[in-house]
C-alpha positions in Angstrom: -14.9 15.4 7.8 -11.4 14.5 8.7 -9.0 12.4 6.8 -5.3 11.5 8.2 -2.7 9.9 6.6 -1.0 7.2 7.3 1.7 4.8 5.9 5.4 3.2 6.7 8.2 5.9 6.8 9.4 7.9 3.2 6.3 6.4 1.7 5.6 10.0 0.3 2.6 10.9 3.1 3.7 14.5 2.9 4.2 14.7 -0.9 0.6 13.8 -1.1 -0.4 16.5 1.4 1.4 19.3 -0.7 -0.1 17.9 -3.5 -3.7 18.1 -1.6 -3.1 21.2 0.0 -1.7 23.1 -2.9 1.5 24.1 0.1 -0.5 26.0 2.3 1.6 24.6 4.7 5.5 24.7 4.8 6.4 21.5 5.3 9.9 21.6 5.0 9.9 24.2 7.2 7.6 23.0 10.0 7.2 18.9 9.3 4.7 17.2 10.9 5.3 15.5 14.2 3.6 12.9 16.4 1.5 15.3 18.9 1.3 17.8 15.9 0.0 16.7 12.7 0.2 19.5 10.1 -4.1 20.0 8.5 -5.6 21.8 6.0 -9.3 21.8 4.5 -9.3 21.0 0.9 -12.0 21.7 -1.5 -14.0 18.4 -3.4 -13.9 19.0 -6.3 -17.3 19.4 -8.6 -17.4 20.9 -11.6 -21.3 20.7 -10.9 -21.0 23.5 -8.5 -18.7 25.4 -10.8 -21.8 25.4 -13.2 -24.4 26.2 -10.9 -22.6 29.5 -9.5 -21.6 30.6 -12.9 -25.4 30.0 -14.1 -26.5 32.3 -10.9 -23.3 34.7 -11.5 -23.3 33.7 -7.3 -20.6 36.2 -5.5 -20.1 33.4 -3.3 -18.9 29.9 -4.1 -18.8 26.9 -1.1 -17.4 23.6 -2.0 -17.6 20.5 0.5 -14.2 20.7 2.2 -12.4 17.2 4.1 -9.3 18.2 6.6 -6.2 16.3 5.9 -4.2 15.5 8.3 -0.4 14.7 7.9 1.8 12.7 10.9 5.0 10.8 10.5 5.0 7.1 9.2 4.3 4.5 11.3 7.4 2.9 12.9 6.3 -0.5 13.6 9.3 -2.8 15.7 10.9 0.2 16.5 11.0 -0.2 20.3 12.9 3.3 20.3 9.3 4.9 18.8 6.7 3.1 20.7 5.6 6.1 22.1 5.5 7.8 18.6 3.2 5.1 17.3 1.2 5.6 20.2 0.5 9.1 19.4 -0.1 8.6 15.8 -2.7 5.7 16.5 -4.7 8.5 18.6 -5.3 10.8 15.6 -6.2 7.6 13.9 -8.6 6.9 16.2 -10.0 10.4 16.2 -10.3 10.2 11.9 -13.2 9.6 10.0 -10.7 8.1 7.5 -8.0 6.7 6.6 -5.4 7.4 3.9 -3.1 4.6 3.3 -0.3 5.8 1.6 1.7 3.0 -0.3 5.3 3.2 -2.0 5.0 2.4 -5.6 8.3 4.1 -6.3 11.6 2.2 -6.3 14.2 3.8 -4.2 17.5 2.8 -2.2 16.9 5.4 0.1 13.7 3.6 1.6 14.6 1.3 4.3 13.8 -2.0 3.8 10.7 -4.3 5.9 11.7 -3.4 9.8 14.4 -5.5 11.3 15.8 -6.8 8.3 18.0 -4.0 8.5 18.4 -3.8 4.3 17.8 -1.7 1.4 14.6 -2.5 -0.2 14.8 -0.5 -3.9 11.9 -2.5 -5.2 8.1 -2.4 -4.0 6.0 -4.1 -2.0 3.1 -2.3 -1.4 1.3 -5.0 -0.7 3.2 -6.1 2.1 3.7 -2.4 2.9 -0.2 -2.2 4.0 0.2 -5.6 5.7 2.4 -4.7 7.9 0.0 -1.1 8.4 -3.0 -3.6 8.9 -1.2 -6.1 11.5 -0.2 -2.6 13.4 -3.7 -1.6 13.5 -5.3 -4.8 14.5 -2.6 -5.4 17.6 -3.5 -1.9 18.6 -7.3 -2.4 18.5 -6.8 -6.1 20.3 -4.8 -4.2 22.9 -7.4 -2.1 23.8 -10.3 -4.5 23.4 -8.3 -7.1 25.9 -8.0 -3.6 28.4 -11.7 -3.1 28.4 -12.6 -6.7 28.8 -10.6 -7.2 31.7 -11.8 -3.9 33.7 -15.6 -5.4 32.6 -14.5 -8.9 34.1 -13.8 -7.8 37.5 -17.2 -5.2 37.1 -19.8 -8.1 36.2 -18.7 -9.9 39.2 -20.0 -7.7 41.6 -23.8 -7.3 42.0 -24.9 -4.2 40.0 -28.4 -2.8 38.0 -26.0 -2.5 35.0 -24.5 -6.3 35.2 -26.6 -7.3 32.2 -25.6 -4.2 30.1 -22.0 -5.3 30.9 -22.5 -9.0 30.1 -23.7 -8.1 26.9 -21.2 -5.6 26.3 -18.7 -8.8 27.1 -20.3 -11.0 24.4 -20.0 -8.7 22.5 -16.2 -8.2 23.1 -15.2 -11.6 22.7 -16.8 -11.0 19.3 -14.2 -8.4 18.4 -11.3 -10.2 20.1 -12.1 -13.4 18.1 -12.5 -11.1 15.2 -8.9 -9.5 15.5 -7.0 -12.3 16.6 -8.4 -14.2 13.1 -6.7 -11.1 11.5 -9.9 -9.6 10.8 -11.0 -5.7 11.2 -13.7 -4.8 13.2 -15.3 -3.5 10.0 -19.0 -5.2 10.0 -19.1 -6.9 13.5 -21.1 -4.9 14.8 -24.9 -5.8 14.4 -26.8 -3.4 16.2 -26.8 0.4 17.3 -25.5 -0.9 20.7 -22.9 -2.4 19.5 -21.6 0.0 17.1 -21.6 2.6 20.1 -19.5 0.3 21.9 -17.1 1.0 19.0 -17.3 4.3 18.6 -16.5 4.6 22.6 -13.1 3.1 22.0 -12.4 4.2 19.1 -11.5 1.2 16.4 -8.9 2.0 14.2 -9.9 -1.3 11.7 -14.0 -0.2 11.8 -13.0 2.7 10.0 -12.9 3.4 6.0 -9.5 3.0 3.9 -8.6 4.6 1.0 -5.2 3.2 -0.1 -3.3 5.4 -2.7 -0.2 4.1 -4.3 2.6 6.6 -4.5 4.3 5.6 -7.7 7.5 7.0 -9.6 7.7 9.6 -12.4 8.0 7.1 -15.2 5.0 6.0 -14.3 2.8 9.6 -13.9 1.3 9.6 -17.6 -0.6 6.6 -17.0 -1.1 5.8 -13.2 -4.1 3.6 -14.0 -2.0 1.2 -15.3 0.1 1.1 -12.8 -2.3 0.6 -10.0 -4.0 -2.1 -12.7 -0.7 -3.8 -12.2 -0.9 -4.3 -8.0 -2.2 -7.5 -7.5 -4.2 -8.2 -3.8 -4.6 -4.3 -2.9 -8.0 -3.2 -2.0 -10.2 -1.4 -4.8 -10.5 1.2 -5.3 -7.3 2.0 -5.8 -5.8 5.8 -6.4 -2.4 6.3 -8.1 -0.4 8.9 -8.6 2.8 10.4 -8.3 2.8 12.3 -5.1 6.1 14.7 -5.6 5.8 15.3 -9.1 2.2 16.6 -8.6 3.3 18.8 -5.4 6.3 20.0 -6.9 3.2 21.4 -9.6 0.8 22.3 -7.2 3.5 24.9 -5.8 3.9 26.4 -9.4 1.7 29.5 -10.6 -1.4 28.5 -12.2 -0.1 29.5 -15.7 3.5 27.8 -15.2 1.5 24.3 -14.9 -0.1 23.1 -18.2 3.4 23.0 -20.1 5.4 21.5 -17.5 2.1 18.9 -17.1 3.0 18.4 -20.9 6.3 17.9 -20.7 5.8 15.3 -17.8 3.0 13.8 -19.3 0.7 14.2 -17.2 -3.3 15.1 -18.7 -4.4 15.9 -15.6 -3.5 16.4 -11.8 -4.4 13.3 -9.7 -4.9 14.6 -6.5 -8.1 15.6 -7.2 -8.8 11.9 -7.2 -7.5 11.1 -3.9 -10.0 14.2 -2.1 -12.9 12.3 -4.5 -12.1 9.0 -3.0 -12.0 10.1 0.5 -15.5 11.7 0.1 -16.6 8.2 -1.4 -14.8 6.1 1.4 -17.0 8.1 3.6 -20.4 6.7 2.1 -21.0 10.2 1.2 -23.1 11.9 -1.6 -23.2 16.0 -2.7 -26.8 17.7 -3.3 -26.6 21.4 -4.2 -28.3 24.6 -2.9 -27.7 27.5 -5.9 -29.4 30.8 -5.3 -28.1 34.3 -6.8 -26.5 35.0 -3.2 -24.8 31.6 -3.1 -24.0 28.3 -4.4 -23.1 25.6 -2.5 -22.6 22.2 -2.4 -23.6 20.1 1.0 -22.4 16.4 2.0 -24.4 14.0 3.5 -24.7 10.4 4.3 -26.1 8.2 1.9 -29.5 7.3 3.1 -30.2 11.0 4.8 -33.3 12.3 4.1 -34.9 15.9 3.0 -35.6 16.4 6.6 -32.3 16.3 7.8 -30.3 17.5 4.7 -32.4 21.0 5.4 -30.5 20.6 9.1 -27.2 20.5 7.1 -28.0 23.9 5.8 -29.4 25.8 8.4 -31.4 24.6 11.6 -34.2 26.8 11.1 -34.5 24.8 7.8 -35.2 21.8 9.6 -37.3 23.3 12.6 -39.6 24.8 10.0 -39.5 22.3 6.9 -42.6 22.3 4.9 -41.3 20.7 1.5 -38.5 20.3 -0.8 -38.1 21.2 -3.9 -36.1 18.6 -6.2 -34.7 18.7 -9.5 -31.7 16.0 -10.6 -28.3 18.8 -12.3 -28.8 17.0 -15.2 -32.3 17.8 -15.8 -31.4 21.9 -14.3 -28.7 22.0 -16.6 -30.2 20.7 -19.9 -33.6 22.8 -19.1 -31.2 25.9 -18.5 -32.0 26.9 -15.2 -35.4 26.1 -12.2 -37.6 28.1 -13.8 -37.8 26.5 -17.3 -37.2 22.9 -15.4 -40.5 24.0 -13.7 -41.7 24.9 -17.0 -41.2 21.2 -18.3 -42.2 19.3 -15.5 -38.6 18.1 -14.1 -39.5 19.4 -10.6 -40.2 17.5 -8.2 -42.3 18.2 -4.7 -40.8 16.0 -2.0 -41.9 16.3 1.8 -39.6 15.1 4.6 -39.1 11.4 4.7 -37.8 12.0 0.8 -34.4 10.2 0.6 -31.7 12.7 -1.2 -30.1 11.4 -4.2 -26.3 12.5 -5.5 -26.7 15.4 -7.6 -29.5 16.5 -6.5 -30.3 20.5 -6.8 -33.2 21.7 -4.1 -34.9 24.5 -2.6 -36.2 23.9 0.6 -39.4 25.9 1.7 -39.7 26.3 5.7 -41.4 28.7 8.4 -40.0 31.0 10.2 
């Protein structure tokens, strides 16, 4: 999974990664640039797992992990950085994600809307992620227009494929009416065809958005009020203050509950950012917890037992036989498989089963 971050310049996109990444990477030292994002793999985090692999006193502890991926802000006007937009808009294309990072923080060092050419101390995230969207939906049109013109010139010329290409076409003009209404490609698609079609160019506006509002110390105790406070921004909505909780993130584990007190601040909020990623995604967890290992696998909503064995191991899936399922809840509260077997909370699935989130099993296969 593979989330990159995007936003308008000194919006606090590489705060947020410290803060994420816990400053495995130097960023002062070695920013991020246009053909070289800075990544790192960050854990989701589950106190769920953090049970299970206590309970089995597991050696070995695996998370689900999303790569972040940190670029410069967007640029948009700038005729100077057209080809730095450029390159950005290519590791957009190649995310899973999007992380829409939003100024919530009043400053006089931010540069105001582009071409206005003033200082904009107060916020607009709002219009911040307007002008984010318009960027995207020009660069999607741009393409969209490209590809319809080279199929024009293709579906006049007899050819075996000139019906696949009309309807390719049709479907096109879809998309272009779609994006020149202001409207993402998100949803246009109707069929398995057509959402290939997408995925062969790429659409920035198909993909998921988390937006996460980057707000000010004075507002870090309570950043659910100040994201309860932005009118017109999409839901959900993650706040928090990006350089205060990287600036924490960098201290030693036992330096960080008194200066979280002192800044009052209950809890880190990055955590929250990682959650909603893994949400935007359409994603659930389901747990494999064995004395070896414990684990925690992601999977699309909707996959079934079949195919969440495949996310384990291949052989799993070659071989599967059953499943069996019991909910956390019900392998916590009975204290471990064997008394949940005990009691009845196990269930015997086969292979069309559909996994649910939270969901601890133990698939039986052949070898």
């Amino acid at each position: 999974m593979n989330a990159v971050m995007t936003g308008l310049p000194l919006a606090g996109k590489t705060c947020l990664f410290d803060a994420l990444s816990g400053g495995a990477v130097d960023s002062a030292a070695a920013p991020a640039r246009p053909d070289h994002p800075n990544a790192a793999m960050v854990a989701v985090p589950d106190s769920r797992l953090d049970w299970l692999a206590d309970h089995y006193r597991a050696p070995k502890r695996t998370p689900v992990q999303i790569e972040f991926l940190d670029l410069p802000g967007m640029a948009p006007g700038r005729a100077d950085l057209a080809s730095q937009n450029t390159a950005i808009q290519e590791y957009l294309r190649r995310a899973d994600v999007l992380v829409a990072v939003l100024r919530g923080f009043e400053s006089s060092r931010v540069p105001g809307p582009y071409g206005s050419g003033l200082n904009k101390v107060r916020t607009d995230p709002k219009a911040d992620l307007a002008v984010l969207h318009g960027e995207f939906l020009l660069s999607d049109l741009d393409i969209t227009l490209r590809r319809m013109e080279k199929l024009e010139k293709q579906v006049a010329k007899p050819s075996p494929d000139r019906e696949a290409i009309r309807r390719e076409l049709e479907f096109l003009g879809r998309c272009r009416q779609a994006l020149e209404a202001e409207q993402p490609l998100h949803g246009v698609a109707k069929s398995d065809a057509e959402r290939n079609i997408l995925r062969g160019f790429a659409a920035i506006t198909e993909k998921p958005v988390l937006a996460v509002l980057n707000i000010g110390e004075d507002q870090a105790g309570d950043p659910a009020a100040a994201a309860a406070r932005q009118a017109g921004l999409p839901q959900p909505l993650v706040a928090l203050c990006a350089s205060l909780e990287a600036e924490i993130a960098r201290l030693a584990p036992d330096e960080r509950p008194a200066f979280m007190k002192e800044m009052g601040l209950d809890r880190l909020h990055a955590a929250d950012v990682v959650l909603g990623v893994h949400a935007a995604l359409n994603r659930i967890t389901f747990f494999t917890a064995r004395e070896k290992e414990a684990a925690a696998r992601s999977v699309v909503r909707g996959t079934t037992a079949h195919d969440a064995a495949g996310e384990v191991h291949t052989d799993m899936a070659k071989g599967f036989i059953r499943a069996e399922v019991v909910t956390f809840e019900d392998f916590k509260r009975a204290g471990g498989l064997k008394q949940a077997r005990a009691e009845g909370l196990v269930r015997i699935e086969g292979r069309d089963y559909v996994v649910r989130d939270g969901d601890v099993i133990l698939f039986h296969f052949s070898r």
